[in-house]
C-alpha positions in Angstrom: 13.5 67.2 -46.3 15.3 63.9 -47.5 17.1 63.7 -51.1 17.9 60.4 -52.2 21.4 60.5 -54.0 23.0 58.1 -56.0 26.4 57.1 -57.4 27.5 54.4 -59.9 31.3 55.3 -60.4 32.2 58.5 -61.4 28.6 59.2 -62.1 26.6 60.6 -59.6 22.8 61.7 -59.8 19.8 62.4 -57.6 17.4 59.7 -57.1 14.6 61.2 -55.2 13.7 64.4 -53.2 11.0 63.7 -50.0 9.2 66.2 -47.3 9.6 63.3 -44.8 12.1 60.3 -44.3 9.0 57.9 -44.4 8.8 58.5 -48.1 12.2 58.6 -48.3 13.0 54.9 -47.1 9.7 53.9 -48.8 10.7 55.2 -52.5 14.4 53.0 -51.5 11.9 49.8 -51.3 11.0 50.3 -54.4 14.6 50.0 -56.0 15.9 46.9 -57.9 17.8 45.1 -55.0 21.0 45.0 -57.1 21.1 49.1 -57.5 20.0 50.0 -53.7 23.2 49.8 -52.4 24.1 52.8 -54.8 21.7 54.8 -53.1 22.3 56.8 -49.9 19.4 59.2 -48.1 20.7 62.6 -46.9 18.9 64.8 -44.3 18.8 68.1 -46.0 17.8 70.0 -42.6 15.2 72.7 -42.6 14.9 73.5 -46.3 11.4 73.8 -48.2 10.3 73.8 -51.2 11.3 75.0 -53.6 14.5 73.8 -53.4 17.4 74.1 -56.0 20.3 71.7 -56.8 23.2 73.2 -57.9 25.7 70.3 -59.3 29.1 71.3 -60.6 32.7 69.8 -60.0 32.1 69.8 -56.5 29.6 67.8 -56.9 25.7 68.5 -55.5 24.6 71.5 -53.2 21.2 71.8 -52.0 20.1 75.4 -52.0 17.2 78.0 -50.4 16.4 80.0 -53.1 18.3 83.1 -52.0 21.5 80.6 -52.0 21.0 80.2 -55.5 20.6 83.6 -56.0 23.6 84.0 -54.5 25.5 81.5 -56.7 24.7 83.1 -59.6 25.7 86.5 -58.2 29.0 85.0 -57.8 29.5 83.4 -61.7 28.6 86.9 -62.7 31.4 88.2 -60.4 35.4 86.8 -60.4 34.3 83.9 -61.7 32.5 84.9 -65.4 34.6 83.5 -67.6 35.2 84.9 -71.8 34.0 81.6 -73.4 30.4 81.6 -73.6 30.0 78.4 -74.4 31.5 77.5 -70.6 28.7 75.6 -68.3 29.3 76.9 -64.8 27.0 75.1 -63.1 23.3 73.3 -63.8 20.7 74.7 -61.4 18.0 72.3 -60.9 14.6 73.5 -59.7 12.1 71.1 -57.6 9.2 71.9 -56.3 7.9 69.1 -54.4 8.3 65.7 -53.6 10.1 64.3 -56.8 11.1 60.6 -58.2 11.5 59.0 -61.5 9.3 56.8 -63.1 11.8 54.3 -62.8 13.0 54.4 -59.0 16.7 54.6 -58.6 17.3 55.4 -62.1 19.0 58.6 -63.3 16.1 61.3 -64.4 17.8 64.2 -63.1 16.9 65.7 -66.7 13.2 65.5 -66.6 13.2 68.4 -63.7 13.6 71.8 -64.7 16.8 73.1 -65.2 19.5 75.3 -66.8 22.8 74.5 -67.7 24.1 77.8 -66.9 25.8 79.6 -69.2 26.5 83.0 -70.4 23.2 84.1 -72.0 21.6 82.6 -68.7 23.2 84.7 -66.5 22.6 87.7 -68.9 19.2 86.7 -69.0 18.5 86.7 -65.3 20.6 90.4 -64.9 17.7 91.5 -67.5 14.9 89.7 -66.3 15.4 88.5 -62.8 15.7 85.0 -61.3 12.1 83.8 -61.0 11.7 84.5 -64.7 14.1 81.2 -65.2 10.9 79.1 -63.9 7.8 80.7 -66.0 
């Protein structure tokens, strides 16, 4: 699995997720010459889909769904903060090969996601992970 990521500056997004590096490379043809050098292809190993993105201050983390699981397990714990208005991370979900209708351009919030908050965290304690995706 190949995610295409981009950065402009500070600002940082994800361009392109691929099952091969073939489609990878081929979705990078099909950015304006003047933007490709902003992108970069990363080899994201053995994962599958689907595949969560978890971006926060650190930046992007490609996750297994237990890993995300896990992430949220841990905002719930030492982390959970008083101010429930406080983002602590968007999770992204995709579920196969993904690109925007625009290559290279920043689409990251057409995918399904959560801006993780609070309520969301509540809500998965009451009604379990998967129930974030129905």
């Amino acid at each position: 699995m190949f995610a295409v990521q981009a950065a402009d500056g500070l600002r940082r997004w994800i361009s392109g997720v691929f099952s091969s590096r073939a489609a990878a490379d081929a979705y990078l043809t099909l950015i304006p010459d003047g933007d490709r050098s902003k992108h970069v292809v990363i080899d994201l190993g053995g994962m599958t889909y689907p595949l969560y993105v978890c971006e926060d201050d650190k930046g992007f983390r490609f996750l297994k769904e237990d890993e995300a699981i896990a992430e949220l397990r841990r905002c719930t714990g030492d982390a959970r903060r008083d101010d429930e208005d406080w983002c602590y991370t968007n999770l992204y979900r995709i579920g196969g090969d993904w690109q925007p209708k625009r290559p290279g351009t920043d689409y990251m919030g057409a995918l399904p996601h959560h801006h993780v908050t609070n309520f969301t965290l509540q809500y998965v304690e009451r009604d379990g992970f998967a129930a974030l995706w129905r």
